[in-house]
C-alpha positions in Angstrom: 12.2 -22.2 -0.1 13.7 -18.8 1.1 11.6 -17.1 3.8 11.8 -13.6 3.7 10.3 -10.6 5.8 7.2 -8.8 4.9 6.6 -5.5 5.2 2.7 -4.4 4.7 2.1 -0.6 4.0 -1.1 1.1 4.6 -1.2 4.9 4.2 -4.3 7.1 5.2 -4.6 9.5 2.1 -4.5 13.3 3.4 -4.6 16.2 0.9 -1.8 17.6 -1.2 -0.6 21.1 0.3 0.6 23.8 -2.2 4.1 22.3 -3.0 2.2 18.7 -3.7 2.9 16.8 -0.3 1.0 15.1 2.1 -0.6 17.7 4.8 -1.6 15.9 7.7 -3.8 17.5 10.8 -4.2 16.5 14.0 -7.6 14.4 13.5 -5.4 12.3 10.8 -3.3 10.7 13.6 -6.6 8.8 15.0 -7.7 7.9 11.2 -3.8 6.2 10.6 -4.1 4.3 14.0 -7.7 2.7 12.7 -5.9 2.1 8.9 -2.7 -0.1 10.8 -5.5 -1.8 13.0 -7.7 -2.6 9.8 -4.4 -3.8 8.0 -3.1 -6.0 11.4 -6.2 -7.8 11.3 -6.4 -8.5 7.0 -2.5 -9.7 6.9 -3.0 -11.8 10.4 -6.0 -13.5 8.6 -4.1 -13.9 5.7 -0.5 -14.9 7.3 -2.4 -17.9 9.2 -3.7 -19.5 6.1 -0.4 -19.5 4.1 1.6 -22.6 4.2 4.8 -21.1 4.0 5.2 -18.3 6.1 6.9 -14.6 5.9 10.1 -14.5 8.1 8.9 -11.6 9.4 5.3 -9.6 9.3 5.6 -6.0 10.0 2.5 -3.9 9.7 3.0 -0.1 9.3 0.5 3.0 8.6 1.1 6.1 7.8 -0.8 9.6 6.6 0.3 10.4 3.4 -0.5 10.7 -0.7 -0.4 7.0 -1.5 1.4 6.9 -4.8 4.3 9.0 -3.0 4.8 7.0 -0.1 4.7 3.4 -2.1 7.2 5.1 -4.5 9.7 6.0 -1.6 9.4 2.7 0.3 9.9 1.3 -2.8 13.4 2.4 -2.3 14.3 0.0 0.2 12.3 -3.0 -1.1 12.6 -5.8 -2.9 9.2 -6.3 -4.5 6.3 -3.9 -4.2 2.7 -5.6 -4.6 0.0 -3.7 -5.4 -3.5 -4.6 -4.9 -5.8 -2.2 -8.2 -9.5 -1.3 -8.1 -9.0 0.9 -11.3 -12.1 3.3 -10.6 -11.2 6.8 -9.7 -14.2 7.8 -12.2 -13.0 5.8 -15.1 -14.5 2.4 -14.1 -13.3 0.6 -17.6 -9.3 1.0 -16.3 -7.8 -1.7 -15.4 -5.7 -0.5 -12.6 -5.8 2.6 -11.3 -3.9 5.6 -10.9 -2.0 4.8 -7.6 -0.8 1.6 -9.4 -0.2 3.2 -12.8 2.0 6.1 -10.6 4.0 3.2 -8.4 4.4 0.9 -11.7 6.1 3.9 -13.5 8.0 5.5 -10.3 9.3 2.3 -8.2 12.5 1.8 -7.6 12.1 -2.2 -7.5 9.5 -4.9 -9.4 6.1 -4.1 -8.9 3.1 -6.6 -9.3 -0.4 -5.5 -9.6 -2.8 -7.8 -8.5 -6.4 -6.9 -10.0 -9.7 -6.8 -7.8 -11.5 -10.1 -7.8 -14.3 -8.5 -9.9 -12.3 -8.1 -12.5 
């Protein structure tokens, strides 16, 4: 089995300024820093139950609208996975619209993995 590195990407939603990006203020930086803490500890739980282990884990958060920062790591990846929720006020979707955006957008294979519930 190949072992390959892992990359887990957690971004802190900030608002869309005029032109549609990401606007980030100061108060943001501390909210990141408790999203990569949040993510560390999930994917170090996970990571010591698998079997076969990633290479590599790297953890990374950043401020940002989700759907545009999955898209443009996308870029440089080999496989984007999605976890979906599919609320955002229309609870009878399947996935929802961060995973419908990424699905469409990606530059690589994308798997969406739906909420237990579902």
């Amino acid at each position: 089995m190949r072992h390959v590195p892992l990359t887990v990407l957690s971004v802190h939603q900030v608002p869309a300024g005029w032109e549609g990006h990401g606007v980030a203020y100061p108060e943001d930086n501390q909210l990141v820093q408790k999203t990569k803490a949040a993510a560390q500890e999930l994917t170090d739980k996970v990571v010591t139950g698998l079997s076969a282990r990633p290479e590599a884990v790297t953890v990374e958060a950043v401020n940002g609208i989700p759907a545009d920062v999955l898209i443009r790591a996308s870029a440089g990846a080999d496989l984007v996975v999605l976890g979906a929720r599919g609320s955002g006020g229309f609870a009878s979707l399947l996935v929802g619209s961060v995973s419908t955006q990424v699905a469409h957008h990606a530059h690589c294979p994308v798997v969406i993995v739906p909420h237990a519930d579902r």
